[in-house]
C-alpha beads as a LAMMPS data file, in Angstrom:
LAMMPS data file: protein, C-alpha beads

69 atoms
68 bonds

1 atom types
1 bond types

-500.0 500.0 xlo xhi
-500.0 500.0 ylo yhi
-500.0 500.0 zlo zhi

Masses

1 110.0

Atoms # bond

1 1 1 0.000 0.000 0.000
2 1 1 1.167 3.368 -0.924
3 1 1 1.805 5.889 1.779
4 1 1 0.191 9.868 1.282
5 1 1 2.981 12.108 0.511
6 1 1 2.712 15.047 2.701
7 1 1 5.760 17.022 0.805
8 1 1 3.675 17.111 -2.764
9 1 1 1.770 20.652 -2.714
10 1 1 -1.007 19.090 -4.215
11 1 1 -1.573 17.119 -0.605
12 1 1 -0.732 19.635 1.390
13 1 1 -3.413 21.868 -0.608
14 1 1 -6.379 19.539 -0.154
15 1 1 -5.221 18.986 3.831
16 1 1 -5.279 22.859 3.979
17 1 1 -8.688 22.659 2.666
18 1 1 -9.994 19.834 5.085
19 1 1 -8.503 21.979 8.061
20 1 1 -10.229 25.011 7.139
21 1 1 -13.207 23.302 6.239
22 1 1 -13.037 25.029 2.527
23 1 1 -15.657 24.351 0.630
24 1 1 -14.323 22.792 -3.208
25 1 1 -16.170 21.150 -6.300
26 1 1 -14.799 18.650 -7.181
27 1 1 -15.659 17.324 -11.015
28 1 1 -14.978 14.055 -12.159
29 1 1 -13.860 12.430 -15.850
30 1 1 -17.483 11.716 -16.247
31 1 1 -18.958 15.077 -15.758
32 1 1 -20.211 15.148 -12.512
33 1 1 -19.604 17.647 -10.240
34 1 1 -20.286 17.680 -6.312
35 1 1 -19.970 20.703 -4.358
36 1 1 -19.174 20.391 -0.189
37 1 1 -16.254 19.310 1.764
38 1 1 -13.659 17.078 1.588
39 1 1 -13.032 15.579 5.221
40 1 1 -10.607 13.302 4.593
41 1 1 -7.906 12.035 1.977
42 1 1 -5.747 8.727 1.720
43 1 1 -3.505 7.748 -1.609
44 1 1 -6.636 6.058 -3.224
45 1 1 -9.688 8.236 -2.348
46 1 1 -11.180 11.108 -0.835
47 1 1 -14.009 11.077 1.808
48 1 1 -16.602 13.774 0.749
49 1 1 -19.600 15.705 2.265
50 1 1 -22.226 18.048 0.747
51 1 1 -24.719 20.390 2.145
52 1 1 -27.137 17.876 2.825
53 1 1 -24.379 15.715 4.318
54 1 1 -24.632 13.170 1.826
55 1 1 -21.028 10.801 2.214
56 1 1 -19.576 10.044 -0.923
57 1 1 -16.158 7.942 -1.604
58 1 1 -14.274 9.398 -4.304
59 1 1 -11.517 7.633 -6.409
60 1 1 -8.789 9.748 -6.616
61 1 1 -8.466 8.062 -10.562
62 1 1 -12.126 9.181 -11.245
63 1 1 -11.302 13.219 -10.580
64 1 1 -10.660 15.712 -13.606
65 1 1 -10.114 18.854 -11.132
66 1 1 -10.737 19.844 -7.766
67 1 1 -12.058 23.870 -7.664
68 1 1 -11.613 26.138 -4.969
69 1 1 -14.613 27.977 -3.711

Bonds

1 1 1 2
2 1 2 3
3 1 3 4
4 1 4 5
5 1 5 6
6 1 6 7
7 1 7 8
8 1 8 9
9 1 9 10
10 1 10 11
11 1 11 12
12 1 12 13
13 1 13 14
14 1 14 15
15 1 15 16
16 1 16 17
17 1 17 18
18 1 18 19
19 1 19 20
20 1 20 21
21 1 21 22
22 1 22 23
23 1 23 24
24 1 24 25
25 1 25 26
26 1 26 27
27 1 27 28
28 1 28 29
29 1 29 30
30 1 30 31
31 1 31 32
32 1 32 33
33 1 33 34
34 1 34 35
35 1 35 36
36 1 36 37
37 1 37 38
38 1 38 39
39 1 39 40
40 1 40 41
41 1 41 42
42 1 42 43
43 1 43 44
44 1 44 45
45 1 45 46
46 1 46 47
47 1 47 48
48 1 48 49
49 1 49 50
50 1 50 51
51 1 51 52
52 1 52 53
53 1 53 54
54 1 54 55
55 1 55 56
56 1 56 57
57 1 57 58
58 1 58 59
59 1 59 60
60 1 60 61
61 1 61 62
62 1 62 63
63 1 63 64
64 1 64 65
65 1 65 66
66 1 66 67
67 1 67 68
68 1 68 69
């Protein structure tokens, strides 16, 4: 199993985001697009929450861009 690499800026950007509670969209390679927070990442997904604090599992391979608010 890989390990999260805290030195890439790209990590340390979303781990800003999940201590600040920053709200992102975050759109995927098949056109969706959710809009909340990301509470937590690992090297293979990232745990997400909308408004209506619906939980959704991301794949980090599934994601096109993440947009900050």
């Amino acid at each position: 199993m890989s390990e999260l690499d805290v030195n890439l800026p790209s990590t340390r950007q979303i781990q800003g985001s999940i201590k600040d509670k920053i709200e992102v969209s975050v759109k995927l390679l098949t056109g969706d697009v959710f809009v909340g927070r990301i509470v937590w990442q690992d090297p293979n997904c990232l745990f997400f929450t909308d408004a209506n604090e619906r939980k959704t599992l991301i794949s980090r391979h599934s994601i096109a861009y993440i947009q900050y608010q």
